[in-house]
Structures are given as C-alpha cells and as structure tokens.
N, C-alpha and C positions, 0 to 999 in steps of 0.2 A: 340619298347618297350612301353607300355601302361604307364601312368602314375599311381603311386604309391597312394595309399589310407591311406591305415595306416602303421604307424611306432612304433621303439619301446614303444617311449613315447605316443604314442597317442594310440596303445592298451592298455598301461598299465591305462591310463584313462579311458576305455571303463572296465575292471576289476573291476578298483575300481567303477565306475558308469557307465550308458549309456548314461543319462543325458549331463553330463560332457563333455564324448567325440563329441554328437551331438552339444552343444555349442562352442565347439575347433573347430570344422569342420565347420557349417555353421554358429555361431552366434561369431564369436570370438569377434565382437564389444563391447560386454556384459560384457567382462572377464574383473576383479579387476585390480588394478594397482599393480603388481607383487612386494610383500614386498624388500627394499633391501637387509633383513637379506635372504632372501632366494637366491638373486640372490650372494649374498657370497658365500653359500654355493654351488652354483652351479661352482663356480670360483675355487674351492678347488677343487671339483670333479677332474676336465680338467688334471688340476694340476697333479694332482695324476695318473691317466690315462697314460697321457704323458710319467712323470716318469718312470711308469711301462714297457714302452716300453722297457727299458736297460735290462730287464730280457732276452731280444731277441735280442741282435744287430742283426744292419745289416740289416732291416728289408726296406721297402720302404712303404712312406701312400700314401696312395690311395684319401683318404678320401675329399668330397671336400672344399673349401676354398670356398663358400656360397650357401645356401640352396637351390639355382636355379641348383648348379650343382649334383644335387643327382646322378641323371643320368650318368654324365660323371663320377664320381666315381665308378659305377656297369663298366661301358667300361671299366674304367680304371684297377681294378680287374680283368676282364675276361683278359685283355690284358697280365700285369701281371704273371697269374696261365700258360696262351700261354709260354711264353717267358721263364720258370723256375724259375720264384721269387722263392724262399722257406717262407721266413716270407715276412708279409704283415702285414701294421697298417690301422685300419680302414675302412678293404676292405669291399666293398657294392655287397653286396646280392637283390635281388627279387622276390618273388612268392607269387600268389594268393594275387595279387594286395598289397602286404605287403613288406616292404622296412626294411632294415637293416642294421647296420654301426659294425661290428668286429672287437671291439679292437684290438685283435693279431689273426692271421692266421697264423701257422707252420704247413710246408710240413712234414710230417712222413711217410718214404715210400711211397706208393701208394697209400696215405691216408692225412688227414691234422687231426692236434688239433686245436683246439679254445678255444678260451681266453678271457672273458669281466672280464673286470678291475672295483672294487668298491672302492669307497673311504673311507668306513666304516671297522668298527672294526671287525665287525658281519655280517653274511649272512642268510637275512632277509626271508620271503617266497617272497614278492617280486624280489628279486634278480632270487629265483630259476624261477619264472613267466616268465619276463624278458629271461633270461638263455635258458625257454623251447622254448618260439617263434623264438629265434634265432637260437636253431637248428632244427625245423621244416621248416622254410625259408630255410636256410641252405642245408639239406636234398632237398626239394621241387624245388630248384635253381639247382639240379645237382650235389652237391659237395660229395666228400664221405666223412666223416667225423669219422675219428678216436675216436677222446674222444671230450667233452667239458668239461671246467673247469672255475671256477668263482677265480677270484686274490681279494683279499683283504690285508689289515692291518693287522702285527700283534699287537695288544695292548703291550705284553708283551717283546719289542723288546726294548734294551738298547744303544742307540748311541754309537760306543767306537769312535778311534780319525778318522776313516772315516767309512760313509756309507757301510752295507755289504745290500745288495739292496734282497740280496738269504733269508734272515732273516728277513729281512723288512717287503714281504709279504708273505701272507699264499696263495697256489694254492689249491683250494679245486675240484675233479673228482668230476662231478656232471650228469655223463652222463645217469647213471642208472636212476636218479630222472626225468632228462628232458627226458627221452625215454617213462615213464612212464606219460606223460603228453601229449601226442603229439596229440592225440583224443580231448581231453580237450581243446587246444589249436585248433586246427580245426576248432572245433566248436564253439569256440568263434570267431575268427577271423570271421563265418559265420554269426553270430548274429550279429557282430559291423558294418560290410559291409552292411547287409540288413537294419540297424537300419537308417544309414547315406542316403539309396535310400527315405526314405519317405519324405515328406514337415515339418512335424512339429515334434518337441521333444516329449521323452517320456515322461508318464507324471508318474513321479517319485517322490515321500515325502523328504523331508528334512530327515536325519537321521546320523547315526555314519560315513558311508559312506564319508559324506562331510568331514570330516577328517581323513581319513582312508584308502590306508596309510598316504595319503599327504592333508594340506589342500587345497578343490578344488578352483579352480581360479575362480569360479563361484558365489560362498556364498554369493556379493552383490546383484545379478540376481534372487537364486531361495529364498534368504530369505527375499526378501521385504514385503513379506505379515506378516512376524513376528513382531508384535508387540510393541513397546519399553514402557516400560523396560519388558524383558523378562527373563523367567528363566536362560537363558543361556548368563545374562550378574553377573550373581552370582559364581566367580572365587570360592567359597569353595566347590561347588556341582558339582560333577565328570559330566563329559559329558555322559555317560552311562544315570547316573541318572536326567541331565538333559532334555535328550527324552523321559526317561519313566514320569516325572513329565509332560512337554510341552504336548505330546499324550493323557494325561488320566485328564488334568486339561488344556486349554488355558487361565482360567483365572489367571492373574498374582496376584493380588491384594489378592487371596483365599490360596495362597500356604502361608502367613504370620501365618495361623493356622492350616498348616500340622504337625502334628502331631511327623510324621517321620524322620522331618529336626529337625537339631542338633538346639541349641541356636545360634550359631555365623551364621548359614545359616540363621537364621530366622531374626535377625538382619540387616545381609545383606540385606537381603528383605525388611524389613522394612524401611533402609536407601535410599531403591529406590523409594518405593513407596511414601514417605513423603519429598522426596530431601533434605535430612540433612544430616549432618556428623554426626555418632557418636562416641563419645568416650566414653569408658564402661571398663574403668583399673579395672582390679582382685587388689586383697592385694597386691602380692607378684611385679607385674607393678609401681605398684601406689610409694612403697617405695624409689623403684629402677627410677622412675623419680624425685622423692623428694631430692633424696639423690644426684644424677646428677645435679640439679638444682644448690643445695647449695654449690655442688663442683664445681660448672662449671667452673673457672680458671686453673680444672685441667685436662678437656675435650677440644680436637678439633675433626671438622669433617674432615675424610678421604676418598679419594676413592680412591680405586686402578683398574687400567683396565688391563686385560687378553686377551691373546692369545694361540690360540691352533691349532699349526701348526699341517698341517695332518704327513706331515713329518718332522722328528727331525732337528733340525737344530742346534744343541747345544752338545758335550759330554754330555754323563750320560742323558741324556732325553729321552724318549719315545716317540710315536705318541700320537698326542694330549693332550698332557700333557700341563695343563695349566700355563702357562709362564706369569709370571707382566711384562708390559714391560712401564705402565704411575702411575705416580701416583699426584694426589692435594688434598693439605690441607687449614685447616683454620683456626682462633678463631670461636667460636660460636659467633650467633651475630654478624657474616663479613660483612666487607665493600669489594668493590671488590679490595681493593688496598690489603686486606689481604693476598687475595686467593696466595699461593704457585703451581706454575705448574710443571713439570719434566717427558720428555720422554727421555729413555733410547736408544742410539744410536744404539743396536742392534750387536756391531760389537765381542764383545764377549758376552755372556749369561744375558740377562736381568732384570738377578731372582738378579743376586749379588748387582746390584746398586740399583734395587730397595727397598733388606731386608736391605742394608745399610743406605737409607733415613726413613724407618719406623724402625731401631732401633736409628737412632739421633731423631726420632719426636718421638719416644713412653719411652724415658726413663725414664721420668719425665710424660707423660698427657698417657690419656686415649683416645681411640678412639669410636664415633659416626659415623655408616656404615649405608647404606644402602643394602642389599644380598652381602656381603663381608665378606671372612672369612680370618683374620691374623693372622697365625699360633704365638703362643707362647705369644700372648697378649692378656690384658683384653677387650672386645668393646661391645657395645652396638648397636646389628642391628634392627632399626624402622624395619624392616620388618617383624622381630616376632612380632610387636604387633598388623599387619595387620592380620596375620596369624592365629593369635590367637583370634579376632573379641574383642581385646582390643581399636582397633583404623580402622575406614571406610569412604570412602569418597564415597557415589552415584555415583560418576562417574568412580568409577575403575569397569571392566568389564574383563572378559576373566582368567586375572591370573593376579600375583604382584608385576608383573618385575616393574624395576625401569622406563620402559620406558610409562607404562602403569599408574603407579600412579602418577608419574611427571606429565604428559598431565593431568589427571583428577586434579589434584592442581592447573592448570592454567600455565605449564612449557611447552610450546610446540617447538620441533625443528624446526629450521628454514629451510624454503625453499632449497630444497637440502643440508642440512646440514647433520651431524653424525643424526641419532634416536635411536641408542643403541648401547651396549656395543658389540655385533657381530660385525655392521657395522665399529667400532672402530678399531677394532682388525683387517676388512681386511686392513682398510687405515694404518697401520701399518705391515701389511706383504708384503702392495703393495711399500712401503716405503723401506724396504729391500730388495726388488727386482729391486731399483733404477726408483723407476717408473717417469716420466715425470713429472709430477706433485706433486711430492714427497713433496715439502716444503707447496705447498697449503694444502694439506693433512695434515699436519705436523698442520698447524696452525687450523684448521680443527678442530684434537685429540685437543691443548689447548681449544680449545674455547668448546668442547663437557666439559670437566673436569671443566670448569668452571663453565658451567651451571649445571651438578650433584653436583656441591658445594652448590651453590643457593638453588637448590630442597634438599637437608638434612636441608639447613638453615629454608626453606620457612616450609619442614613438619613437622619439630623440631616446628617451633612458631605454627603451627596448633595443635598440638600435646596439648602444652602447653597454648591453647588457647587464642596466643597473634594476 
C-alpha cells in the first residue's frame, strides 16, 4: 500500500488555501505556535466524538494509537469488514493517495452507513466538504455505502436526571449533498496532489482566506512583509474591510483621513500612528465615571470565569451553556492581600455557589467588569468604553478580549501559564475529569483570577489617568 498524501485535515487546508496546505506538507517549520485556546478546542472535539460512540454500541476502533500507524488502522478495517464487525469506530479508508479516519461505520444489510461526528451545534459548509471526501474515499476504497450522515449537537437539548444520548445529538442524511460533490472533490484532491509535486509554494495574496474558515497556522510566514502598524491591527474595522482598505491604500499613516472610517476607527488610527493612549469620554461616560469615582466605597472589581461544556453535565442544562464555575473580588485600589478567590468544586452545579457569592458581594456594592455580564445587577463593563472609542491603547490589536488588552497595558501571562478565559475553563473541566494534575491546575485558575483583578485595577487607574 502506497503511502498516504492527504488527509481529511489537510484537504481541508488545501480548500481553504493551497498555500497553506504547501506549507503543512513541505515547510511545516514555518507554522506559528498553535494558540492553546484552539488546542482546547480541539480537546472538546475528541470528547464529543468518543461520546458519540454509545449511539452505536458494541462497535470495535480501529483507529490508530499514533500517527505512524495510519496504516495498520486501514488493515485493521479491511480485517475487521473480513470477520463480520458490523460497527466499527474510526475505521481507515484509502484512495487516490487520500487517507481517512470514520467515526462510525454501520453494517446495513449488504451495505454500510457512515457517520462523522461534529462537536458543534450547526453544520457548517465545511462539515459538508469534509462529509464529501470521505464518501468519495469511501466509495473509491471499495466499500458500498448505503447513506452518509453528519452527527452533531443538539443546542436545544435539556439534561433531565440522566443523559438521553438519542436527544443529545441531531443525525443529519447528507448523502444527496455529498454525492452531488463528488466531481468537485476529484478534482480538487487533483489539484492539491499536483500543487504538493512542484519545489516551491504558490504564490498566493494574503486575503480573507487566511481566516476562513479557520485561522491559518501560517499568518506569521506569509504576513511578514506587512508592515507594522497596519490596518489590520485596528479591532473596530471588520476584516472584509480591512483588505479592501490594506489592497487599495498600503499606506498606513494615509487611512487617518479616509473619509469612509467612522470616528472611533480613525482614532484608532491615530492612537497607532502617534503611540498614545487616548481617552475621548462622551457626556454620558464622562458622568458615569464622575459619579463611580465619588462612590467608590460603594464599587469592587469582579470577575467571574465560565465554562461551556460541550456536553451537559448538570440537570436542566444544555450543551454549551455557559456555567460560572470561579469567581475573584476586590476593593478598587487593592492590595493583593485584598483579592478574594473562589472555585466551585464542581460536584453539584456551579451556577448555585457561584449566584450565592455574587449575591453576598452585590447586596450592598456595585460591580466593575471587564466583558462580564451578571444577570440581575448593576456593573459597569471597561469594555464598553473600548468599544465605543471612549478609551484606546496602541497596542490593542485584533479584538478586545480581555486577553488582548491586558498584554497591551503591560499584563502579560506567564510562561505556560492560563492566557484566557478559554484556556481557564479547559483547566477546570480537565479538573472534573480528575485529571492528574488537577490541583496544579487548580492553583493555576487562582493565580489566572488574580492577575484579571490587577488588570481592571491597573485599566481603571489608566482610565482615570492615575
């Protein structure tokens, strides 16, 4: 058996770019250091996948146990389909040098279903993409293939006191779509094959593609000719409109009296080009910090941290329903002795003891958030005043996560530490899953909630120009 060329992920990067995929294949050196919000979410994925297996008992995986065994996982399949398996998890397909991993395989008479499992609520056109190559592999491999069908989430799905796993997820027939793709797919897989034989990449523009659907692992590689500061370090201007701006103007410094950018874009701008902060409070800001100031004994800051398990883990919950499971307080003005910390054990629902620590701290004060919303109380979130081009720091870039303006203030996570509120939330579902290192973790989350205490402290006195 020949060795495998492309796979499902790595067509699916050849889709979204050819660039991309040439660089996965022969320049992988090049590729960024893979965020760990995203490798959470790849963690969730698994998760969920697995899970779905119980739709199927009984079933045997195939699949192998490290990437060197691709190989023995197609044997292991043909061996398998020999012998009468009827389900199979993960069974390995190959054709036209194209490799594949099928979440579920069910025997249906003289025929089989197929089944790839998504971890999401919705079924994207990627999914169907995806979907199509694996039943033209599929098809192409020998197998006859009764139906395919894409498994998802259902969003609308209510815990009662056990898991009903049949309600869980939604099975969607998607065979008509990927039959009707299968030309399509041919010939792309011919193009990504031919692209990979030549010596050097293609040579391809920077454009939406680089995020679209995923951002590509590449962006440090093909964007170093981009120039700093550039338009597309200006979080209030849509990415769309940042290529049409970056194409039709490279000079940065010229878009300050485009015409067409709003006030708070141009500002932005400004704050980049001139390296200052501005702060530009409207009336209705200006009051509303006036009035905060001279109440201030009756303000702490708070942050609360969320989780969103893909599968419910609680009565009355949903998928992905966002769960408090930490929360830290302060006085404004803290010392670190002030800071309050509190993570919720987990072992019943972690919404109850956290609404019962923010209705002992909110009955009497007021809450300073940063992108926090506490249902049923009054706060005050700094991020609307980013938002609103009331308040800018030159070095916030991208968007206005808290992980992104912290760093531009001068707050930066430490060395393998937490860096966001994502990464938070897996080290607390990896914690309920009894994970090994569960208390390092543990200590981890405090020390992450102590440093977003600081940063409300530190952008409150920026704020306030102290």
């Amino acid at each position: 058996m020949e060795k495998h060329i492309l796979s499902k992920s790595t067509y699916i990067k050849g889709e979204q770019c050819l660039k991309q995929l040439y660089l996965h294949k022969k320049r992988s050196f090049l590729r960024d250091r893979m965020p760990a919000e995203r490798l959470a979410v790849f963690r969730r994925g698994t998760n969920v996948g697995i899970y779905a297996q119980n739709l199927f008992p009984g079933g045997i995986d195939a699949g192998p146990k490290h990437p060197s065994q691709y190989r023995k996982a197609i044997e292991r399949t043909s061996i398998l389909i020999q012998e009468g398996q009827n389900i199979i998890y993960e069974a390995g397909f190959q054709a036209n040098k194209t490799l594949i991993l099928l979440d579920i395989l069910v025997k249906n008479e003289d025929a089989w279903d197929a089944y790839e499992v998504k971890s999401s609520k919705k079924l994207s056109e990627t999914y169907y993409k995806d979907a199509a190559l694996q039943y033209y592999v599929l098809e192409k491999a020998g197998l006859k293939i009764n139906s395919f069908s894409l498994i998802h989430i259902n969003e609308n799905y209510v815990m009662d006191k056990t898991m009903d796993i049949h309600k869980l997820f939604v099975i969607t027939d998607v065979t008509k779509e990927v039959k009707q793709r299968k030309k399509h797919v041919e010939t792309k897989i011919a193009e990504e094959l031919s692209i990979l034989e030549v010596d050097h990449s293609p040579k391809i523009e920077i454009g939406i593609q680089c995020f679209s659907p995923y951002d590509c692992d590449f962006i440090g590689h093909c964007w170093k000719k981009v120039t700093k500061p550039s338009v597309f370090d200006i979080p209030s201007i849509s990415t769309e409109q940042q290529f049409e701006l970056y194409n039709n103007n490279k000079d940065f410094n010229n878009l300050v009296k485009n015409q067409e950018l709003t006030n708070i874009q141009q500002l932005q701008i400004k704050s980049k080009i001139e390296n200052k902060e501005i702060i530009n409070f409207d009336s209705n800001n200006l009051l509303r910090i006036q009035k905060i100031n001279y109440e201030i004994d009756n303000y702490i800051f708070i942050k609360v941290l969320y989780f969103t398990p893909a599968l419910p883990l609680y009565v009355g919950t949903r998928p992905y329903q966002p769960i408090p499971f930490a929360i830290a307080n302060s006085k404004i003005g803290n010392k670190e002795t002030d800071i309050e910390k509190f993570i919720a054990d987990g072992k019943e629902n972690p919404e109850i003891q956290i609404k019962n620590k923010l209705n002992d701290l909110l009955k009497s004060k007021k809450a300073i958030v940063y992108n926090c919303v506490i249902d049923k109380y009054e706060v005050f979130d700094l991020k609307q005043l980013i938002e609103t081009g009331n308040y800018y720091h030159p070095e916030i870039s991208k968007d206005y996560s808290n992980k992104t303006v912290s760093k531009a203030i001068g707050i930066k996570p430490p060395w393998k530490g937490i860096s966001s509120d994502i990464v938070a939330a897996q080290y607390y579902d990896e914690i309920l899953g009894n994970h090994k290192d569960s208390q390092k973790k543990k200590e981890d989350i405090f020390k992450y909630l102590k440093r977003e205490i600081e940063f409300l402290n530190k952008l409150w006195n920026r704020i306030n120009c102290q």
